[in-house]
C-alpha positions as CSV (number, residue, x, y, z in Angstrom):
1,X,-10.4,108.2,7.7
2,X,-8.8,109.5,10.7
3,X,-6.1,112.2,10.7
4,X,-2.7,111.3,11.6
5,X,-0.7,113.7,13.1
6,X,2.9,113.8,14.9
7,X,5.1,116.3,16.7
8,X,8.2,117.1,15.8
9,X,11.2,119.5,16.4
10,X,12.5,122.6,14.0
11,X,16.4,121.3,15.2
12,X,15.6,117.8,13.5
13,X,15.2,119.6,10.3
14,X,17.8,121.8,10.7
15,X,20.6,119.7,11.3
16,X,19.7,118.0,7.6
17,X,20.9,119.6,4.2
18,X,17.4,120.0,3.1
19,X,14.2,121.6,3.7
20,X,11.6,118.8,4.0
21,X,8.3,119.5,6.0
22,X,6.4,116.9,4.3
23,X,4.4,114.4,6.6
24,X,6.3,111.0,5.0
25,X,9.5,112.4,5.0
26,X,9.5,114.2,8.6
27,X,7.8,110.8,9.5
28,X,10.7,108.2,8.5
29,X,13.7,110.8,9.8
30,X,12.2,112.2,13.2
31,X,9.7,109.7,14.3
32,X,11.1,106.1,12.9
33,X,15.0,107.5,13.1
34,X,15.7,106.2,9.5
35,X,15.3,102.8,10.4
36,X,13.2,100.5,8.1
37,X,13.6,97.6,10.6
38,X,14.3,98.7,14.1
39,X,16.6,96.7,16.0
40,X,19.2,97.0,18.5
41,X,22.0,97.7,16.4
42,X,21.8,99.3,13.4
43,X,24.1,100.6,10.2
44,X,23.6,103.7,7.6
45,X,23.9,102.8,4.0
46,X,26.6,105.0,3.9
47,X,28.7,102.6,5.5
48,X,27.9,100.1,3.2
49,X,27.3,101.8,-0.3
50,X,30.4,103.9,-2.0
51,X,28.5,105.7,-4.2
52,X,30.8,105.5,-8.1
53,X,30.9,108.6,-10.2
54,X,30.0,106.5,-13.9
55,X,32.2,108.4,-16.8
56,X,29.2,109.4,-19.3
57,X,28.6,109.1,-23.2
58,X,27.3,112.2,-25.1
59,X,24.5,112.1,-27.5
60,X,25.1,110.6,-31.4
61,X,26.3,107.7,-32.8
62,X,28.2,105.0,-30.8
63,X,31.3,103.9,-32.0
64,X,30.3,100.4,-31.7
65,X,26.6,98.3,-30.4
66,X,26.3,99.3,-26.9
67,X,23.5,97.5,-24.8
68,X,21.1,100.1,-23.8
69,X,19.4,99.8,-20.0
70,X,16.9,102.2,-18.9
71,X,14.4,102.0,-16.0
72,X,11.8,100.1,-17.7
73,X,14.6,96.7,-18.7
74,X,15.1,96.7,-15.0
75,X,12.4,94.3,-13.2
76,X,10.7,95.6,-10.5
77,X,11.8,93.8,-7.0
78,X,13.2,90.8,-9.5
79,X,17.1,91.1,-10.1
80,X,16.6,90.8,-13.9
81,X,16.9,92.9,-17.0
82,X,14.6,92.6,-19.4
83,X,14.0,93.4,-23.2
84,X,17.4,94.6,-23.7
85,X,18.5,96.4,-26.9
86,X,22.0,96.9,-28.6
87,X,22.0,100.4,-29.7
88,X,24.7,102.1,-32.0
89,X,23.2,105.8,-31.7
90,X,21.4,107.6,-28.2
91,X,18.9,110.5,-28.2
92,X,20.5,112.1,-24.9
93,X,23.7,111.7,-22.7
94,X,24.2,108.5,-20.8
95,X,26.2,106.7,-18.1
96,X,28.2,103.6,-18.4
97,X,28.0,101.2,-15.8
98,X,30.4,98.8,-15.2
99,X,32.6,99.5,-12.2
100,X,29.7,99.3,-9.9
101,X,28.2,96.1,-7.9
102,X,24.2,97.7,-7.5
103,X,22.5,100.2,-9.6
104,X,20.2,102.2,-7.5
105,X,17.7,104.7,-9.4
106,X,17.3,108.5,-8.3
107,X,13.9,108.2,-9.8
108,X,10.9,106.0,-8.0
109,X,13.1,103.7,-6.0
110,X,10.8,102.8,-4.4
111,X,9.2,100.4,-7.5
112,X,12.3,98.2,-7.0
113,X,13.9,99.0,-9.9
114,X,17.7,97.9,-8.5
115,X,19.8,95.5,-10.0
116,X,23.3,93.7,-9.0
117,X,26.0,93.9,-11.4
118,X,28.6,91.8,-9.6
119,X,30.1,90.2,-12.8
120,X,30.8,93.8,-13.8
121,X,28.8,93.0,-17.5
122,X,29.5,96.6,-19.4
123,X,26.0,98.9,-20.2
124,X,25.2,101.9,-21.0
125,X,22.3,103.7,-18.8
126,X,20.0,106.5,-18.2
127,X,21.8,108.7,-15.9
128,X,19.3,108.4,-13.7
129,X,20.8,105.1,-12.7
130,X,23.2,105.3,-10.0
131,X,26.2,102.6,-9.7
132,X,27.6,101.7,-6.1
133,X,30.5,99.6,-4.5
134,X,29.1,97.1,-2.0
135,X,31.2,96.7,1.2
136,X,33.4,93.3,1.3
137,X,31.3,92.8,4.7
138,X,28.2,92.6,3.5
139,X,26.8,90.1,1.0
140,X,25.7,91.7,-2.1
141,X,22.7,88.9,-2.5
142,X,21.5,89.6,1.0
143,X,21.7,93.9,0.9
144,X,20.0,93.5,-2.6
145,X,16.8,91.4,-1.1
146,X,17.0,93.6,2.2
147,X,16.4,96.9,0.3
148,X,13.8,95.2,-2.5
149,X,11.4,93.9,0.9
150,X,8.1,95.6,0.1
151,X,8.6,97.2,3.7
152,X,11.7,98.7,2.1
153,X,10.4,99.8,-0.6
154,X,7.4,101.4,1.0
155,X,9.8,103.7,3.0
156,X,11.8,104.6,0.2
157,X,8.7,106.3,-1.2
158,X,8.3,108.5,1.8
159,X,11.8,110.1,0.7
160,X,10.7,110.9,-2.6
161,X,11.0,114.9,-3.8
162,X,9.4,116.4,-7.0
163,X,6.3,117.5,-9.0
164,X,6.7,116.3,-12.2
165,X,9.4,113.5,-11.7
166,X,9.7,111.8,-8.1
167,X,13.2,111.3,-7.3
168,X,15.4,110.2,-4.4
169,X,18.1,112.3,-3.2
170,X,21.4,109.9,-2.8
171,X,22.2,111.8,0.4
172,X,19.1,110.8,1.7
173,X,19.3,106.9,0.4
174,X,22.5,106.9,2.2
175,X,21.2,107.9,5.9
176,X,19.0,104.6,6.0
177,X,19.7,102.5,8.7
178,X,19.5,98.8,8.1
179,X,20.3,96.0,11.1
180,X,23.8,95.8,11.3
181,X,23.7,91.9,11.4
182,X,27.1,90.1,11.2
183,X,28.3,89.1,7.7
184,X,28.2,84.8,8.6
185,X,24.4,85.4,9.9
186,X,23.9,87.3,6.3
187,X,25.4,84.4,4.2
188,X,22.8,81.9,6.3
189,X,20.0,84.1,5.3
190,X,21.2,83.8,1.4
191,X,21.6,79.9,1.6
192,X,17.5,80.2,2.9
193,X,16.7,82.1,0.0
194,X,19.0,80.5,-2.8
195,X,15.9,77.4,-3.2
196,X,13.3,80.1,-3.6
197,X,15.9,81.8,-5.9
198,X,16.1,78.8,-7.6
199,X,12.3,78.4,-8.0
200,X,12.3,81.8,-9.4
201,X,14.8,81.1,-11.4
202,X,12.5,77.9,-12.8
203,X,9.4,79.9,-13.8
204,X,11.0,83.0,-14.8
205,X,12.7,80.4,-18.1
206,X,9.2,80.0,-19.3
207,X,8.3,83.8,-19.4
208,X,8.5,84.8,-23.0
209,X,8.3,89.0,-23.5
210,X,5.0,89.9,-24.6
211,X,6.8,91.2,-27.9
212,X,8.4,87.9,-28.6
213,X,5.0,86.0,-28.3
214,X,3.2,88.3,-30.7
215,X,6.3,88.0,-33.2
216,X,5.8,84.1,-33.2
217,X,2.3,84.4,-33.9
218,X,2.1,86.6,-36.8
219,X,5.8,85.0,-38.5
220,X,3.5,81.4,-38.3
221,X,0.4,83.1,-39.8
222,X,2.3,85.1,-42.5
223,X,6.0,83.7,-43.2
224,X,7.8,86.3,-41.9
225,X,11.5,86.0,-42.0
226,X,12.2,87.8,-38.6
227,X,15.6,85.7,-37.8
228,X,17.2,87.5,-40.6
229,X,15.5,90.4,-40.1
230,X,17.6,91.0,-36.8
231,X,20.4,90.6,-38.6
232,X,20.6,92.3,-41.4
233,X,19.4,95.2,-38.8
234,X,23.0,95.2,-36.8
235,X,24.7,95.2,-40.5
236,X,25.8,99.3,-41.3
237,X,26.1,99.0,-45.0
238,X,23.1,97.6,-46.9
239,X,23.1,98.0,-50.7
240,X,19.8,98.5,-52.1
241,X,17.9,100.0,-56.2
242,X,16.4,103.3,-55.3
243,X,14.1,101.5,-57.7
244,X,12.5,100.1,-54.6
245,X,11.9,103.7,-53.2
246,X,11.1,105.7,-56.9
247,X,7.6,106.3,-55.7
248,X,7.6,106.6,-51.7
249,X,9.1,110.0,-49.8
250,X,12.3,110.6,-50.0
251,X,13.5,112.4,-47.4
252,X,17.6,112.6,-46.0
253,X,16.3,111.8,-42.4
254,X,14.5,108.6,-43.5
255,X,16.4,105.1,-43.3
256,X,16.4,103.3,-45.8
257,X,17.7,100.7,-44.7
258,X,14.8,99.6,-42.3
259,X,12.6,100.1,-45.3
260,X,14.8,97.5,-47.3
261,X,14.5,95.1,-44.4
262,X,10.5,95.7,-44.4
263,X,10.0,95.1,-47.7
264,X,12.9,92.2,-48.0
265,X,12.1,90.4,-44.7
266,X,8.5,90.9,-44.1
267,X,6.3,92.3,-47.0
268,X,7.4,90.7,-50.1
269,X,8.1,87.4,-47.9
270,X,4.6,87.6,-46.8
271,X,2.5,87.8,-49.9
272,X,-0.4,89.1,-48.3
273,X,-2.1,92.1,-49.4
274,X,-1.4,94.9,-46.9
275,X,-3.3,98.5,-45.8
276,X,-2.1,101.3,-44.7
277,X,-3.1,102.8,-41.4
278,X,-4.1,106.2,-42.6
279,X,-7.1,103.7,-44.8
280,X,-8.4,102.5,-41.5
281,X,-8.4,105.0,-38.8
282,X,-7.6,108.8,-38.0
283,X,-4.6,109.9,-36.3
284,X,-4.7,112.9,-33.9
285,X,-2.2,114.2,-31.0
286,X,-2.2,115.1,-27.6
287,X,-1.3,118.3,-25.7
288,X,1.4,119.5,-23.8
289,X,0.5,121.3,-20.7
290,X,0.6,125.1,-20.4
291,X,4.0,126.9,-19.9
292,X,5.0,126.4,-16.4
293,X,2.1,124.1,-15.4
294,X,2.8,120.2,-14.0
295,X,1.1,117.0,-13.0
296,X,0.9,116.6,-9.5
297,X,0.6,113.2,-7.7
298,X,-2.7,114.8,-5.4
299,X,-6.0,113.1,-6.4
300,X,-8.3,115.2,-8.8
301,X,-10.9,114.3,-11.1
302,X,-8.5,114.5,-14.0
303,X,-5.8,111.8,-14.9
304,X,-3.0,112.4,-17.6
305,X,-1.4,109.7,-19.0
306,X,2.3,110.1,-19.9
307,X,4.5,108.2,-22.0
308,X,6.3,106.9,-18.6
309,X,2.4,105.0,-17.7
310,X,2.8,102.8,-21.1
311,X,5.1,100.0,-21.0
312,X,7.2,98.1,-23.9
313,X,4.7,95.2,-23.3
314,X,1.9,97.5,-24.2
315,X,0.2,97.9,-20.5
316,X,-0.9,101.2,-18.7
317,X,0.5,101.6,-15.1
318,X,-2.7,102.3,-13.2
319,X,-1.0,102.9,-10.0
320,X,1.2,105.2,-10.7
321,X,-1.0,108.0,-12.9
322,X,-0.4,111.4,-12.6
323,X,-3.0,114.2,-12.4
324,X,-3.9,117.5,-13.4
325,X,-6.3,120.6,-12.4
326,X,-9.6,121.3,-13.3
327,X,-8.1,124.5,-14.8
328,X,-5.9,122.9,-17.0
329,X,-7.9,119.8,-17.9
330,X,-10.4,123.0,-19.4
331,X,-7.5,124.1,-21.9
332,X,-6.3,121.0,-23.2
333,X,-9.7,119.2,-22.5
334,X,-10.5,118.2,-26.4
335,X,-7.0,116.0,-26.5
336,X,-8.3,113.2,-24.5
337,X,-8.3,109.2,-25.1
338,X,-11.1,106.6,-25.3
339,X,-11.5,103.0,-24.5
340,X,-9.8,100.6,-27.6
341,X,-8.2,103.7,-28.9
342,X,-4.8,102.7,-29.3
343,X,-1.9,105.1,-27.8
344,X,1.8,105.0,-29.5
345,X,4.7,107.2,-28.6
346,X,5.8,109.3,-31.2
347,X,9.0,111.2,-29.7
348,X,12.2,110.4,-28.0
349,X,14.0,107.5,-27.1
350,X,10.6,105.2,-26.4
351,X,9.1,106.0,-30.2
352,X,6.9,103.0,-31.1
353,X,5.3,101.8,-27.4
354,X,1.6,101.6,-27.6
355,X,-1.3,100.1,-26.2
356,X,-4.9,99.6,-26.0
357,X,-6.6,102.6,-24.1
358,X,-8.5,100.5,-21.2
359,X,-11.4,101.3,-19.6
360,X,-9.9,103.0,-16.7
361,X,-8.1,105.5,-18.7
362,X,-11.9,106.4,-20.7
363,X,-11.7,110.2,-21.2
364,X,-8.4,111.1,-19.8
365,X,-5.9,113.5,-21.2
366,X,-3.1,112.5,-23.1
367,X,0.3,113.9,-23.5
368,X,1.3,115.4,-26.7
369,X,4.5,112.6,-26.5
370,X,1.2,110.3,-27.7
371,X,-0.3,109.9,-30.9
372,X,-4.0,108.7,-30.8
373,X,-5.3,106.4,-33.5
374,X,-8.7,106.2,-33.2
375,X,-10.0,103.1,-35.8
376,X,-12.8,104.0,-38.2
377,X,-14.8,101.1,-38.3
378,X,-14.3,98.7,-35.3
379,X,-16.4,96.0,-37.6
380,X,-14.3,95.4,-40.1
381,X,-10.8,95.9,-37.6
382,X,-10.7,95.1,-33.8
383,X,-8.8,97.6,-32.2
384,X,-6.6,94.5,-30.7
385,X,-5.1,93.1,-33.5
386,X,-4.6,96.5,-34.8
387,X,-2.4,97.1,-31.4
388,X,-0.9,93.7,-32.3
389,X,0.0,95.0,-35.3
390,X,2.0,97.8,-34.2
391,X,3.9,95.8,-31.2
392,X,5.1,93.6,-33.7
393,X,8.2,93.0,-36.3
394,X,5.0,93.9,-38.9
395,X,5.5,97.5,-37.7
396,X,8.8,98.0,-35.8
397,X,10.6,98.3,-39.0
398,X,8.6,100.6,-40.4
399,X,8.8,102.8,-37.2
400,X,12.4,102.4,-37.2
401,X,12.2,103.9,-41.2
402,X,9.7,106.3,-40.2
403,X,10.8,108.5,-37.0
404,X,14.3,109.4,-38.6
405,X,18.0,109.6,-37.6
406,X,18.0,113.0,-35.9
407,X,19.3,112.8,-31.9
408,X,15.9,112.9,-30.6
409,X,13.8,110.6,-32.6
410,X,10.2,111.8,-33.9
411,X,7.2,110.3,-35.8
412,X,5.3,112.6,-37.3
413,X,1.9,112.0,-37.5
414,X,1.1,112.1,-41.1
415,X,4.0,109.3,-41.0
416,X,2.2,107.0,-38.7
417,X,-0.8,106.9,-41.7
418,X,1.6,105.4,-43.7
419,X,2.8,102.1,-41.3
420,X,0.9,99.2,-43.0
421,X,-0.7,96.0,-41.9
422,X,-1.7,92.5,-42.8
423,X,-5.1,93.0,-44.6
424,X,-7.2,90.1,-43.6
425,X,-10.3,89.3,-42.5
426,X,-12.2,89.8,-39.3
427,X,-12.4,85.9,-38.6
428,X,-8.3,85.8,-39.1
429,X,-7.7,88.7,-36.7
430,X,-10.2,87.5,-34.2
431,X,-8.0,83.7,-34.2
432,X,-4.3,86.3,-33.9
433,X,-5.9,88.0,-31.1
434,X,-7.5,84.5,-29.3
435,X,-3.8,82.8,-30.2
436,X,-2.1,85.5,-28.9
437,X,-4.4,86.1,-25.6
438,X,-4.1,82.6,-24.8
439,X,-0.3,82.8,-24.7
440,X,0.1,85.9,-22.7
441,X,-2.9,84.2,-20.2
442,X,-0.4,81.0,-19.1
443,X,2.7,83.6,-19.2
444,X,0.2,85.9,-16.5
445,X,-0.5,82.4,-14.9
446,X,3.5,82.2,-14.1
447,X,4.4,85.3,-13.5
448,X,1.7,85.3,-10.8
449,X,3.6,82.3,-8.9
450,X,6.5,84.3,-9.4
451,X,5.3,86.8,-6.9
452,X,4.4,84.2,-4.8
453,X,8.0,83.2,-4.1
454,X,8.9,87.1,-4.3
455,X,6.9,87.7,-1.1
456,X,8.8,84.1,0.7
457,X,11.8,86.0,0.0
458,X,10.3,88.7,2.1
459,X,9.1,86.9,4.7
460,X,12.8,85.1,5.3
461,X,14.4,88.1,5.5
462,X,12.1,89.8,7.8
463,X,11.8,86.5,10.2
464,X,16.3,85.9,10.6
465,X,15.8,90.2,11.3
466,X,13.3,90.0,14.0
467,X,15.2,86.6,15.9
468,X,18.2,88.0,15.4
């Protein structure tokens, strides 16, 4: 590959607040002036995005269900949140957003993670999410499909600052230059991409979450009484015999009351005979890098996979891995994961994700956020419906009993022994895993035509820009 090189001058970077030599971001301000799309006339984002200080929410209990949005319930380059939760205590401080009509991320923009809020609907957020005020010249529909363009979205990255976490400065979001294109031309572009919206709009109705699909499959095979479930989960008084409890752990930090709706709701309802996990496969942990020590996003030989790579739907983001040094892969080298062992969060706010350690990922360090269960006897239980297992309603309850009511949430790992599953036969897992496969292959099927009208959206956008 041939190097790429540019000139540039010292005064460009002294006339900005910060020190940035790097190639991308010296690239976009001195050599392509801040403009995504060049054009004749053009406007900073600062002229069109007020940028809203969010009053925050400390740590605890709520004092009533709050709906919970993090970067991961906001769709990438799709204005959609997904797999929302009401929540009644947090683990850390957040923002509410409300007031604002977009909510722009500080970290990793540049994934599309942006979503309009122009009906003003009330959430609570990471405060990493930013709200904003849309100028009453611009249409919000057209400014939120401008900034999600993949060309967008590929510049954004160039602005990004940090080792560990890859953020946007807001100064720097707000010195973007878009074409300043009058506000009747804007609405025409919109009424071009309301049918595509629409089409969207069509296919994205038949997308279950992954989470629901696997629910559905194991309430048919085994009777459980999830609709209640839910329920009785948002209830705060639950009256239950410690009779129930007389020979488990009691502990003060343990719910019972996700243990009453496990054995009420799913167990009992069942009548299945179940195993606990501790029977079937060993447990170990990862490692935390040395004191002082980060991932970096440079290539080396050795990946580290982060709770932030694993989604809720139980997928590793490949693109986005982090790495480490030879020197520290050497002193955490023996806390690594293997294909089909199965990787599930065990501290914070995202206790109980986990997934099935693909190929990709063979021999690669783990974080010690991870627990690794690594099944005994992949004859008698396939390592999917194992996973399975632990995405479902089978084991969220138990998790929910398990990790404890403390402000950061934490699953210890002689706990995770303890979560139990159906106890069937190979042949019965084998047709939960096909069942199961089958669904999530038609939802992949759809969600893959989805991105074809994503990219139409692009393409109109970038076509009214370039005649205009």
């Amino acid at each position: 590959m041939a190097l790429k090189y540019f000139t540039t001058d010292f005064q460009f970077i002294g006339e900005q607040e910060f020190l940035r030599p790097n190639f991308g971001y010296r690239y976009f301000f001195d050599v392509q002036k801040a403009e995504v799309y060049p054009s004749s006339k053009s406007i900073k984002l600062k002229y069109i995005l007020s940028e809203i200080q969010s009053p925050k929410i400390p740590k605890g209990e709520l004092d009533d269900f709050e709906i919970l949005v993090d970067l991961g319930n906001i769709e990438r380059r799709f204005n959609n949140l997904i797999n929302l939760e009401e929540v009644s205590e947090i683990g850390s401080d957040k923002t509410i957003l409300q007031n604002g009509d977009i909510v722009i991320p500080k970290m990793q923009p540049q994934m599309g993670n942006i979503f309009l809020n122009s009906e003003h609907k009330r959430y609570i957020g990471s405060t990493e999410l930013l709200e904003y005020k849309i100028n009453s010249t611009y249409n919000p529909i057209y400014l939120y499909y401008l900034i999600t363009t993949s060309k967008f979205l590929s510049d954004f990255g160039k602005l990004e600052s940090g080792k560990t976490h890859r953020r946007v400065n807001p100064i720097d979001l707000l010195k973007i230059k878009i074409p300043l294109i009058p506000k009747e031309k804007q609405d025409q572009i919109v009424s071009q991409i309301e049918p595509i919206e629409q089409k969207i709009k069509e296919l994205k109705s038949q997308i279950k979450p992954t989470q629901e699909i696997i629910n559905n499959v194991f309430a048919q095979k085994f009777g459980f009484d999830i609709e209640n479930a839910d329920i009785k989960k948002k209830q705060l008084i639950h009256y239950a015999s410690l009779v129930d409890f007389a020979n488990e752990e009691l502990k003060f930090d343990i719910s019972l009351k996700y243990r009453y709706i496990f054995l009420n709701y799913i167990k009992k309802v069942s009548r299945i005979e179940w195993i606990e996990l501790g029977k079937l496969l060993e447990v170990k942990g990862g490692k935390r890098l040395p004191k002082g020590q980060n991932v970096t996003e440079e290539e080396t030989d050795y990946k580290y996979v982060r709770v932030d790579d694993l989604s809720w739907s139980g997928v590793f983001d490949l693109e986005n891995i982090k790495y480490i040094s030879e020197e520290n892969h050497k002193i955490i080298r023996n806390y690594i994961a293997q294909e089909n062992d199965i990787l599930l969060t065990i501290v914070g706010a995202t206790v109980g994700k986990c997934g099935l350690v693909p190929i990709e990922l063979d021999g690669e360090n783990i974080t010690e956020n991870f627990a690794r269960l690594i099944i005994n006897d992949k004859e008698e239980y396939l390592p999917e419906y194992v996973n399975y297992c632990l995405q479902s309603k089978t084991s969220v309850f138990q998790i929910d009993e398990y990790k404890g009511r403390s402000s950061q949430g934490k699953l210890a790992l002689f706990r995770v022994k303890k979560i139990k599953i159906p106890k069937i036969p190979k042949t019965q897992q084998q047709q939960i895993v096909n069942e199961i496969k089958a669904e999530l292959g038609e939802q992949e099927k759809i969600k893959k035509e989805i991105v074809e009208e994503r990219k139409k959206i692009d393409e109109t956008i970038e076509n009214c820009i370039h005649t205009f």
